[in-house]
C-alpha positions in Angstrom: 16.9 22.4 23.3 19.3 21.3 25.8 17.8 23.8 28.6 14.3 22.0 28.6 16.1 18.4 28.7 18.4 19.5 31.7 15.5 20.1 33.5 15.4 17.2 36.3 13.1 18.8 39.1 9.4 18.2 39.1 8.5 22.0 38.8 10.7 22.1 35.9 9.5 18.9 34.5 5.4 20.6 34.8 7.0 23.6 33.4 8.6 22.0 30.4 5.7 19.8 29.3 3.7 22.9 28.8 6.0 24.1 26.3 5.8 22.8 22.4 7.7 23.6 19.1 6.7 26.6 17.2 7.8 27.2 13.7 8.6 30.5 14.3 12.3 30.3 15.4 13.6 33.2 17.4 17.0 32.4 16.4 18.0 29.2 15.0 21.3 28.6 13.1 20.7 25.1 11.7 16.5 25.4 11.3 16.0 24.1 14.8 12.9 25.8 16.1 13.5 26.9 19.8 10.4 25.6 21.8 7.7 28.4 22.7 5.9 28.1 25.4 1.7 27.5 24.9 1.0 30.8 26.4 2.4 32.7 23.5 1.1 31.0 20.6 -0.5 33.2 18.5 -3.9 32.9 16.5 -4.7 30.7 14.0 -5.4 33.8 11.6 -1.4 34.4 12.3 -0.2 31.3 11.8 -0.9 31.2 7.9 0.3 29.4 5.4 1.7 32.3 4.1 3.6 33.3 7.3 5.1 29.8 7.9 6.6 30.0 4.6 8.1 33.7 4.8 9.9 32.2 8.1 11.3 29.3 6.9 12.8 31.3 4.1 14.0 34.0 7.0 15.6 30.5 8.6 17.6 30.0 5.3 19.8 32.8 6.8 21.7 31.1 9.5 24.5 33.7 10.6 24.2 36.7 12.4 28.4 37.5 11.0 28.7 36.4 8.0 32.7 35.1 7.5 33.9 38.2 6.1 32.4 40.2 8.7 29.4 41.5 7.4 26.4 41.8 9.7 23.0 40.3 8.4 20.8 42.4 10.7 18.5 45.1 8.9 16.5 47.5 11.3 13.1 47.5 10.8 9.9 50.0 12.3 12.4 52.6 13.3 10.3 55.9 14.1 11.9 59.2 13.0 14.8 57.3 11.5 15.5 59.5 8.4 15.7 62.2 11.5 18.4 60.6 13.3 20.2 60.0 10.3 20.4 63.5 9.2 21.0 64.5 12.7 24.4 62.8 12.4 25.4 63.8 9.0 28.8 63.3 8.8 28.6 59.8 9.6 25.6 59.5 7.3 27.4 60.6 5.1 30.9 59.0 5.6 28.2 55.1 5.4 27.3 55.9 2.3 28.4 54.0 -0.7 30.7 55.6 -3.4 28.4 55.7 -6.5 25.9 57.7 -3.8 28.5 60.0 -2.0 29.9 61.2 -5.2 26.4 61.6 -6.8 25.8 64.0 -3.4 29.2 65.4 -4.4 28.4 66.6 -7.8 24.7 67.8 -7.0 26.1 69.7 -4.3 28.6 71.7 -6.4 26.2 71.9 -9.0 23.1 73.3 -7.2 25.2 75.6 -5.5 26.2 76.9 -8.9 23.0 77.2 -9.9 21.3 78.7 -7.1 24.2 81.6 -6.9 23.7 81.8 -10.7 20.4 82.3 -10.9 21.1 85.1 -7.7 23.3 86.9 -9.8 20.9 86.8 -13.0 18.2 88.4 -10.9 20.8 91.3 -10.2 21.7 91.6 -13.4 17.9 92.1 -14.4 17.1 94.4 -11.2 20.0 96.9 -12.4 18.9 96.6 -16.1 22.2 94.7 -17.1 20.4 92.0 -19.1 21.5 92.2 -22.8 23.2 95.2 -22.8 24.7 95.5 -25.6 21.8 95.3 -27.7 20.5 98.5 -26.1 21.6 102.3 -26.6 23.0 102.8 -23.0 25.2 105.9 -22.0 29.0 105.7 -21.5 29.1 106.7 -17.7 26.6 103.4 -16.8 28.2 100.9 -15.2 26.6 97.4 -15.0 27.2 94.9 -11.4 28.7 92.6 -13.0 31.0 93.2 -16.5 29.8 90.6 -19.3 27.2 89.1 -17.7 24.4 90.0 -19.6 22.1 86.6 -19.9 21.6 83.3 -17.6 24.6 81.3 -19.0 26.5 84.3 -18.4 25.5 84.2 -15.1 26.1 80.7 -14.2 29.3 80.7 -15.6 30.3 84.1 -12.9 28.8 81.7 -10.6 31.2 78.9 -11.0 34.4 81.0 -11.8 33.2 82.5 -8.4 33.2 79.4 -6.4 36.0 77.7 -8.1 38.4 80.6 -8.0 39.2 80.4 -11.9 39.3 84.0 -12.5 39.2 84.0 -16.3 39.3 88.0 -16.3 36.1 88.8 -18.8 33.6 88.7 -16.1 34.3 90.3 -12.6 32.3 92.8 -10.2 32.4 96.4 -10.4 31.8 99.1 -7.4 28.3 100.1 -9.0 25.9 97.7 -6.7 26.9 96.7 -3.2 24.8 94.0 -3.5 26.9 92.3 -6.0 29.8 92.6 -3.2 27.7 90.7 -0.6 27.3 88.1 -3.0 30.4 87.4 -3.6 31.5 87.3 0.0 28.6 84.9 0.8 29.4 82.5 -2.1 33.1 82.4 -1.3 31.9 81.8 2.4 30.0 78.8 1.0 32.4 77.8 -1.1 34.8 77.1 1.9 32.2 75.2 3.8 31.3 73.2 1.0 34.8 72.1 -0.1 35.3 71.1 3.6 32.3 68.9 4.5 33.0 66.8 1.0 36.5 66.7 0.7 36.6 65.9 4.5 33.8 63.2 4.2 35.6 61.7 1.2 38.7 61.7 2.7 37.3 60.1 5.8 35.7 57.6 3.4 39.0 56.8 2.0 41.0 56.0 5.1 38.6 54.3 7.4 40.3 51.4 8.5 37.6 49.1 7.7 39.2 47.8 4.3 42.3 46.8 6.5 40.3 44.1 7.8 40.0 42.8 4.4 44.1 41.8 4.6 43.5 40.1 7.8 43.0 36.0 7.1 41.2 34.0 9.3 40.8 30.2 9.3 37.9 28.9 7.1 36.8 26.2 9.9 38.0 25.9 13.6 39.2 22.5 15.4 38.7 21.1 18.5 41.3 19.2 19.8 43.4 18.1 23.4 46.3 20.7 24.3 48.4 19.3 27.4 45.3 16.8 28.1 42.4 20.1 28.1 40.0 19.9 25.3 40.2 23.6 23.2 39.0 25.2 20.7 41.4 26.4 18.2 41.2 28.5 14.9 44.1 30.8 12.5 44.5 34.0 11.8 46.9 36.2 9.9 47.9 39.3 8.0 49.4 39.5 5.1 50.3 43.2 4.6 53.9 43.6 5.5 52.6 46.4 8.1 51.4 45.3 11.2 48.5 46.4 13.8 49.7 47.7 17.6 47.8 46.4 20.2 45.8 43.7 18.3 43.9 41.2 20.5 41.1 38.5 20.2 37.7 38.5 21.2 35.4 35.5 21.2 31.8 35.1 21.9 28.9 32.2 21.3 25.7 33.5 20.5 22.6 31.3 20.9 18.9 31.6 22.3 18.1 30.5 25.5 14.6 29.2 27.8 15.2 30.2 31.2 13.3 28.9 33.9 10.4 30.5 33.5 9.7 29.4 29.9 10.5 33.5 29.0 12.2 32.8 25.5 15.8 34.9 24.7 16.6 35.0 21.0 20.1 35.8 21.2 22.0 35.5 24.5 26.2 36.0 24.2 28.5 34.1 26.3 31.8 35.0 26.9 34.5 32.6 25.0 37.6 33.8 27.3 40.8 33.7 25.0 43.7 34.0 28.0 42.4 37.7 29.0 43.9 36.9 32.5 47.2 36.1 31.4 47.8 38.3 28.3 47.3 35.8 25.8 44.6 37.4 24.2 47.4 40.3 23.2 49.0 38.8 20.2 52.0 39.8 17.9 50.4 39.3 14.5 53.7 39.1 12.2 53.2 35.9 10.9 50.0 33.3 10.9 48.5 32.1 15.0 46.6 29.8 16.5 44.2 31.6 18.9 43.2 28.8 21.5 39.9 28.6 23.8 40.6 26.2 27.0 37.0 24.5 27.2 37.0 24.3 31.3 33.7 24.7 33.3 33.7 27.8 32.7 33.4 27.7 28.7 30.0 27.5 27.0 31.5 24.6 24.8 32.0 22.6 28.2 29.0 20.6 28.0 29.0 19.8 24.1 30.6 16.3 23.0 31.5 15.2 19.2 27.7 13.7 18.6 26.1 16.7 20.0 28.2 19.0 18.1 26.6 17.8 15.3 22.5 18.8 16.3 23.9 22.1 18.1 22.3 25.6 17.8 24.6 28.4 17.9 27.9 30.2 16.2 30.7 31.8 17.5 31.6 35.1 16.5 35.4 36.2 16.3 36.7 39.6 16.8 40.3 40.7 16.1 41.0 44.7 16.6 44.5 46.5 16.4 45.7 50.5 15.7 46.7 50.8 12.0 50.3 51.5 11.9 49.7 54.2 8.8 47.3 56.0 10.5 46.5 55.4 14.1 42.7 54.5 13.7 41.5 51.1 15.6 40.4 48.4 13.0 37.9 45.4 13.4 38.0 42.4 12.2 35.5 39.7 12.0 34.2 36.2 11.3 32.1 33.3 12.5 32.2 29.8 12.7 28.7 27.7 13.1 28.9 24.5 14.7 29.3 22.6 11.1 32.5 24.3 10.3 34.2 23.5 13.7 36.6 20.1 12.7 36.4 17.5 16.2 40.0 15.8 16.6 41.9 17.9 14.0 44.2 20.2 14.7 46.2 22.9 11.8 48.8 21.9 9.6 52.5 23.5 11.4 54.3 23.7 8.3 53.0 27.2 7.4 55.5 29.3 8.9 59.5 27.7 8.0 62.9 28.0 6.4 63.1 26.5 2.9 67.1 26.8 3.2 69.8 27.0 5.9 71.0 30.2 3.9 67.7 31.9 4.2 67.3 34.6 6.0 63.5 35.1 6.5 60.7 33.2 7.8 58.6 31.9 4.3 54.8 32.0 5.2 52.8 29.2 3.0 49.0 30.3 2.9 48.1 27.8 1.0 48.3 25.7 4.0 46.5 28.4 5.6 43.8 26.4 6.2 45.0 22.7 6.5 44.2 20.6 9.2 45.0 17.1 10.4 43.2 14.4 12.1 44.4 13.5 15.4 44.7 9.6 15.9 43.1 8.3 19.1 40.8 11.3 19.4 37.9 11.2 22.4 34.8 12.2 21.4 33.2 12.5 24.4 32.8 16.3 26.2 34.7 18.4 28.7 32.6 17.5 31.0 32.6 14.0 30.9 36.5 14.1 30.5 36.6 15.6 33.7 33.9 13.5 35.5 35.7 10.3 34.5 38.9 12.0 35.4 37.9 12.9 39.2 36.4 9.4 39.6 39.9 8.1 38.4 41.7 10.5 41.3 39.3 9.7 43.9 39.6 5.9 43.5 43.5 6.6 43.7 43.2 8.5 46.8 40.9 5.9 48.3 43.0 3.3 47.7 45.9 4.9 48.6 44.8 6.4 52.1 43.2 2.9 52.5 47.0 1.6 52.3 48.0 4.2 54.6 45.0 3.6 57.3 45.9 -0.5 57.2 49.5 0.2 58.4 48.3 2.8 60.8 45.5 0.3 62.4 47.7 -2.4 62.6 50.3 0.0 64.4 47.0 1.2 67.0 46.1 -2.8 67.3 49.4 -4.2 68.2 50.2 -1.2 70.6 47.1 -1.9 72.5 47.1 -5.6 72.7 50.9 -5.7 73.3 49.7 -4.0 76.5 47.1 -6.1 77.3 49.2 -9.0 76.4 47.5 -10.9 74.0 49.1 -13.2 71.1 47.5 -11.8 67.8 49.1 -14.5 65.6 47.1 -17.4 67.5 43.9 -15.4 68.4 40.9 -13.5 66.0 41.2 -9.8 67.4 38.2 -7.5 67.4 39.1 -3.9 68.0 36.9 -0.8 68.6 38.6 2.6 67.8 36.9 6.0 68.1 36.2 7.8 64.9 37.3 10.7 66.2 40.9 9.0 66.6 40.8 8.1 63.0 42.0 10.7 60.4 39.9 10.7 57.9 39.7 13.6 55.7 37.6 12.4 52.9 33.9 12.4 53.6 33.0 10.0 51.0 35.6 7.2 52.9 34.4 8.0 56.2 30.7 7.2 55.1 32.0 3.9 53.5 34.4 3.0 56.4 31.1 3.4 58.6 29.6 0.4 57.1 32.0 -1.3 59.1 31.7 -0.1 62.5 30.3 -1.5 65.7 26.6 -1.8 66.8 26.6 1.8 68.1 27.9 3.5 65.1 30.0 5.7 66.8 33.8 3.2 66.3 35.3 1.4 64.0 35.2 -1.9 64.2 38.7 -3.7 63.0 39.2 -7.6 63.1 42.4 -9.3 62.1 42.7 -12.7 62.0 45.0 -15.3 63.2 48.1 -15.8 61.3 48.0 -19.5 60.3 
C-alpha cells in the first residue's frame, strides 16, 4: 500500500516494519491484501485452510456498485432485524419483489375472506340457520343472513361483502344485530385493506428507481490533459425524450486506508469534487456530457501516474440524481469505474451529438459512439503531482534567471554610481564592491541563500567584482 511506502520518518519506518500482509483483505478491489498489522493476527485455529479459501472467493467480488447501480453489500448478524422490518411496513413492503408483493396481495384478500367467512358460518350455526331448508321451520323465523345455510355459502356472503358485488340472493336481515356489526366491521376492513395494497402497489409502480435504468453512463472513464490540467473524464446521457430538473453529479473514491497508527480502515470515501464551486456539477442532461474531475492537489487521483494506475486499489463511484418530470420524485443513478476501466491518454469520441444535413432541424444523437474513445498522441504518463513539481521547477528557474537579469543591471547601476564618486576608472581597474543585503531586493528566499555564497568574509554583504574591460 502506498500509505506504508510514504512513510519517510523513523517512527513511521519502526511502525511499518511491524506490519505484514494478511490474506484476509479488508477491502481490496484487485485481490491486493491491505497489510495488517502483527498485533491483530489471529490464531492459527482461525487461519484455516478452510477460511483462506472462503476469503479469496469473497475477493472475487471486487465492487462495492456494481455498473448498473446495484449495491453488493448484504447485512449480516442484525439483532431484532425481522422487528425493524415490520416496524416499517410500508417500505417493507414497497422493497419487496413483485412475485412476493402480489403473493401478499392475494393471501391478504383471501384470508380476509376466509376469516369473515368462517365468522359468518358460526352465526349462522349459533341462530340455527345451517341447512335450513331441510328442516320443518315456521313461517314467522327469520334467519341472519338469507341463503346462507352452509360454509360455501358463507364464504361466498363474505366476499360479495367485501367486494361490494351485491348479487341480491344473499343479504342480512333485521333478526340478529350481530350480523349488522359484521358487516360494518368487514366493510371497515375492506377499506383499509384495499388502501395499504393498492397504495403499496401503486407506490411500487412509480418509484423512480426504473428511471435510472434510461440514464447511460460511459462503460470506462479517461484520463486525459484539458487546458494543460490532467482530469478525469467519463459520459453520461438519457435517452428518454423527458428530462430530469435539477440533475447533478456526484463523485467519490472509495478505498481502505492505514493511518498512522497501523489502525486499519476498510473503506474510507474521498470526495471527487465535480465543479460544486462553480455550478458545474448542475448539468442540463438533453443530450450526452462529459462530466470532468480536475486532478489538482486536492484530488485523491493527484498522486497516481499511468504505471501506478495499473497496481491501484480502489473504485470510483458515480452518482447522478434529478426530479422526474412525470412525477416530481428524486431519482438516483449509479455506476462505478475500478482503476482497470479508467483509459490513460484517451479522451471520447465528439462526433456523438451533430447535424447529418444543413436542412435538419434537430440535433441527431449516435449512441453507438456512446462509448468511443481516442488516444491522445504525445500523452504524459507521469502523475499530477509530478506535472506540477516539474512545472514549478520550470517557473522558478525562469524567475531566477530573470530577476538575476534584473539584479546585474541594477548592481552595475549601484557600482558605477559609487565609484563615479570616488573617481575611479572601472574599464582599466578589477572593482570589488561590498553592498548591504538589506539594500538588495531580493524577494525570493531560495536566491538570497544562493547569492550568499558569494558574499564577503562577514556574511552580512554582497560581495560584486567586475573586471576590467580589455
Amino acid at each position: 500500500m502506498n500509505e506504508i511506502n510514504n512513510l519517510t520518518s523513523d517512527e513511521d519506518a519502526a511502525r511499518a516494519s511491524n506490519t505484514s500482509l494478511s490474506s484476509e483483505s479488508a477491502y481490496s478491489s484487485n485481490g491486493n491484501a491491505v497489510p495488517l498489522p502483527s498485533t491483530l493476527n489471529r490464531k492459527d485455529s482461525v487461519r484455516s485452510y478452510k477460511l483462506r479459501r472462503k476469503l479469496k472467493r469473497h475477493k472475487q467480488i471486487q465492487r462495492l456498485v456494481s455498473k448498473d447501480g446495484m449495491c453488493k453489500v448484504v447485512h449480516c448478524h442484525v439483532k431484532y432485524r425481522g422487528v425493524r422490518f415490520i416496524s416499517d411496513m410500508f417500505t417493507t413492503m414497497v422493497d419487496l419483489r413483485w412475485r412476493y408483493l402480489l403473493s401478499v396481495f392475494t393471501v391478504a384478500y383471501v384470508l380476509g375472506w376466509f376469516v369473515f367467512g368462517i365468522v359468518w358460518w358460526l352465526i349462522a350455526v349459533a341462530h340455527g340457520d345451517s341447512h335450513l331448508s331441510e328442516r320443518n321451520v315456521t313461517a314467522d323465523f327469520e334467519p341472519c343472513v338469507e341463503n346462507v345455510e352452509t360454509f360455501t355459502g358463507a364464504f361466498l356472503f363474505s366476499v360479495e361483502t367485501q367486494t361490494t358485488i351485491g348479487y341480491g340472493f344473499r343479504s342480512v336481515t333485521e333478526a340478529c344485530p350481530v350480523a349488522v356489526i359484521v358487516v360494518v366491521s368487514q366493510s371497515v376492513f375492506s377499506c383499509l385493506i384495499d388502501a395499504v395494497m393498492i397504495g403499496c402497489i401503486f407506490a411500487k409502480i412509480a418509484r423512480p428507481k426504473k428511471r435510472a435504468a434510461t440514464l447511460k453512463f460511459s462503460r470506462n472513464a479517461v484520463i486525459a490533459q484539458r487546458d494543460g490540467q490532467l482530469c478525469f473524464m467519463f459520459r453520461v446521457g438519457d435517452i428518454r425524450m423527458s428530462h430530469l430538473y435539477e440533475a447533478h453529479m456526484r463523485a467519490y473514491l472509495i478505498k481502505p486506508r492505514v493511518t498512522a497508527e497501523g489502525e486499519i480502515i476498510p473503506i474510507v470515501q474521498y470526495n471527487m469534487d465535480l465543479g460544486y464551486d462553480t455550478g458545474e456539477d448542475r448539468i442540463f442532461l438533453v443530450w450526452p456530457l462529459i462530466i470532468s474531475h480536475v486532478i489538482d492537489e486536492n484530488s485523491p487521483l493527484y498522486e497516481y501516474s499511468a504505471q501506478e494506475l495499473q497496481s491501484a486499489d480502489f473504485e470510483i463511484i458515480i452518482i447522478l440524481e434529478g426530479v422526474v418530470e412525470q412525477t416530481g420524485l428524486t431519482t438516483q443513478a449509479r455506476t462505478s469505474y475500478l482503476p482497470n476501466e479508467i483509459v490513460w491518454g484517451s479522451r471520447f469520441c465528439s462526433s456523438v451529438v451533430a447535424l447529418k444535413h444543413e436542412s435538419d432541424k434537430q440535433y441527431s444523437i449516435d449512441y453507438a459512439k456512446f462509448d468511443d474513445v481516442y488516444p491522445v498522441p504525445d500523452m504524459t504518463r507521469l502523475s499530477a503531482k509530478s506535472i506540477d513539481q516539474r512545472r514549478q521547477l520550470v517557473e522558478e528557474e525562469d524567475n531566477n534567471k530573470m530577476f538575476l537579469d534584473c539584479m546585474h543591471h541594477y548592481m552595475n547601476n549601484v557600482i558605477n554610481k559609487q565609484h563615479s564618486q570616488n573617481g575611479v576608472n572601472g574599464s582599466s581597474t578589477r572593482i570589488v564592491t561590498d553592498i548591504p543585503f538589506r539594500d538588495v531586493p531580493l524577494r525570493d528566499g531560495s536566491l538570497r541563500r544562493r547569492l550568499r555564497g558569494l558574499s564577503s568574509k562577514d556574511g552580512n554583504n554582497l560581495r560584486l567584482y567586475r573586471n576590467p574591460i580589455r
